[in-house]
N, C-alpha and C positions, 0 to 999 in steps of 0.2 A: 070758417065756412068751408065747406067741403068742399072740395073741386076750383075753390079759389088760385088765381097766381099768385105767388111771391113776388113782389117788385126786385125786380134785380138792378142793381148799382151799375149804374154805364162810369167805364173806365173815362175820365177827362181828357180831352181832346190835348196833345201838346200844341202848347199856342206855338207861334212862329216867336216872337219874344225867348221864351223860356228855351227852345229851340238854339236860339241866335245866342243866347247867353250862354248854353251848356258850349256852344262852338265857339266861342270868344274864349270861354276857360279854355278848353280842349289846345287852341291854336298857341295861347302863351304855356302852357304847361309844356308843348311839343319844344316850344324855341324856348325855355330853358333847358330843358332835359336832353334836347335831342342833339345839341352839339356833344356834348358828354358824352350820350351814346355812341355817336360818330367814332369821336376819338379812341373811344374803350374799343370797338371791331374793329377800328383800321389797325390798333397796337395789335389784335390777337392774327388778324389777318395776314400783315408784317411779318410777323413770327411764324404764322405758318407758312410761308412764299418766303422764308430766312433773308428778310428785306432788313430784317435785325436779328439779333442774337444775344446770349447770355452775356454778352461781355459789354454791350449795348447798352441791356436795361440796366445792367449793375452799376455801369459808368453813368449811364442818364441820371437812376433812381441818386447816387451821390449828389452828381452836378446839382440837381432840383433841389434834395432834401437841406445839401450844407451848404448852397449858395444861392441860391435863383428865388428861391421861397424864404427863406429868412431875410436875402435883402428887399424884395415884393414887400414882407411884411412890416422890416425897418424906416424905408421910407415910406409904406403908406401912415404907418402910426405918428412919425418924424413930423410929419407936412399937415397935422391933424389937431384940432383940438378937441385934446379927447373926452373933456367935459360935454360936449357936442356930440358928437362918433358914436358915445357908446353909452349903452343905457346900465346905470353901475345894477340895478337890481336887474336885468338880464345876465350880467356879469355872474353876479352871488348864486342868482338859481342855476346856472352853467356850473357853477362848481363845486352848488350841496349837489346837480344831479348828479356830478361824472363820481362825486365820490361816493356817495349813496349804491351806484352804479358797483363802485370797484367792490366796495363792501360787502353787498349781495353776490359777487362773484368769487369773494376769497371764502366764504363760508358754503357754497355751494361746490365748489371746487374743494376743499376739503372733506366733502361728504363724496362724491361721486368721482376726481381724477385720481387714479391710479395710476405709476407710483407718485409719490410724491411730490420730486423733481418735475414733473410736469406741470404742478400746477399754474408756478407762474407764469410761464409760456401760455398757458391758456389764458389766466385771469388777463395777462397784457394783450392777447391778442382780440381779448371779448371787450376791454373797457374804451381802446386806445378806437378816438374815431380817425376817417379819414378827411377831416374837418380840413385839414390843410391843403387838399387838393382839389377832392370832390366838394367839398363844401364850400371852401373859395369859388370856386370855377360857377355853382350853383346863385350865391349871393352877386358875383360878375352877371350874369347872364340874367339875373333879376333886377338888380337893383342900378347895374353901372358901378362908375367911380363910389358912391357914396357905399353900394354895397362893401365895396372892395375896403372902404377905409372901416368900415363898422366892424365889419367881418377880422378885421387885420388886429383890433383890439383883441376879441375873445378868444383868436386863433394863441393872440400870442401870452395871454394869463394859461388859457387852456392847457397849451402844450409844455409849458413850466410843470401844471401841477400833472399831467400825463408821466412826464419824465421822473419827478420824483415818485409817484404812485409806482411806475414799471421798475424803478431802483428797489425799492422797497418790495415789490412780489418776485420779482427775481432775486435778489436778495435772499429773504425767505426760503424758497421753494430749492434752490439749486446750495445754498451755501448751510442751509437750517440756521439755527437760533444762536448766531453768532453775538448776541447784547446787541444793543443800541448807542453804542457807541463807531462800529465798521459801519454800522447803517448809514447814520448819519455823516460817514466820512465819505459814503457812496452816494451818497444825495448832493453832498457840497463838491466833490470831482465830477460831477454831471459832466462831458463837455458842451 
């Protein structure tokens, strides 16, 4: 009919509910995330106010990497039973994805870094997460203790096959097609 209106669709009123719920997600997303965030600006802050320095982070980044986080992660696994802790087919897909990950990264990186030598630098620096701090701190800040000990599992399969993976694209990239036999002698000197 001519001159007729079209019914127009009224947008849904947000109930107070759906309201109160989107603010419930909002307030726990904040209190995980937002200590993290803290600490990341107070470190770049620091650094800019020279509250810390190159010799600082290099000393911390050690202290944390070969002692403070491997033993977090020894006794949280140690004190656990890990049949409990950790879910073994969360395990398996943690470790087809990281490598499926690295895979797609050495084939793309051999099509696009230039020179060579680079690549592994890059392929380790795209595969390797930062599971071990930011991720821990994240599972801390959600879950508690239980996070920390679930977490301490995949952290510590994870970073196993991390390490060999970066041996092997370093490897590669910086030494070329040495046989597989130096490989494997750089996988088992891991420290």
């Amino acid at each position: 009919m001519p001159g007729a209106s079209v019914p127009t669709a009224r947008p849904t009123p947000i109930s107070a509910h759906s309201m109160s719920a989107f603010l419930d997600s909002l307030a726990f997303s904040l209190s995980v995330t937002g200590p993290i965030f803290v600490v990341l600006v107070l470190g770049i802050w620091f650094r800019r106010i020279e509250l810390i320095g190159d010799v600082f982070i290099r000393d911390g980044s050690r202290l944390v990497f070969n002692v403070a986080l491997p033993m977090l992660l020894f006794l949280s696994v140690a004190k656990t039973d890990i049949r409990q802790a950790a879910s073994g087919s969360l395990v398996v897909f943690a470790i087809a994805a990281v490598i499926l990950v690295y895979l797609a990264l050495e084939w793309a990186a051999t099509r696009w870094i230039k020179p060579a030598r680079d690549r592994g630098v890059v392929v380790q620096g795209a595969f390797r997460s930062n599971l071990g701090i930011v991720g821990l701190a994240y599972c801390a800040n959600t879950y508690g203790e239980a996070g920390i000990v679930a977490a301490s599992v995949h952290i510590a399969v994870l970073t196993i096959l991390f390490n060999i993976l970066g041996v092997i694209t370093l490897r590669r990239s910086l030494l070329g097609g040495q046989g597989v036999m130096p490989m494997l002698r750089g996988v088992v000197t891991i420290p």
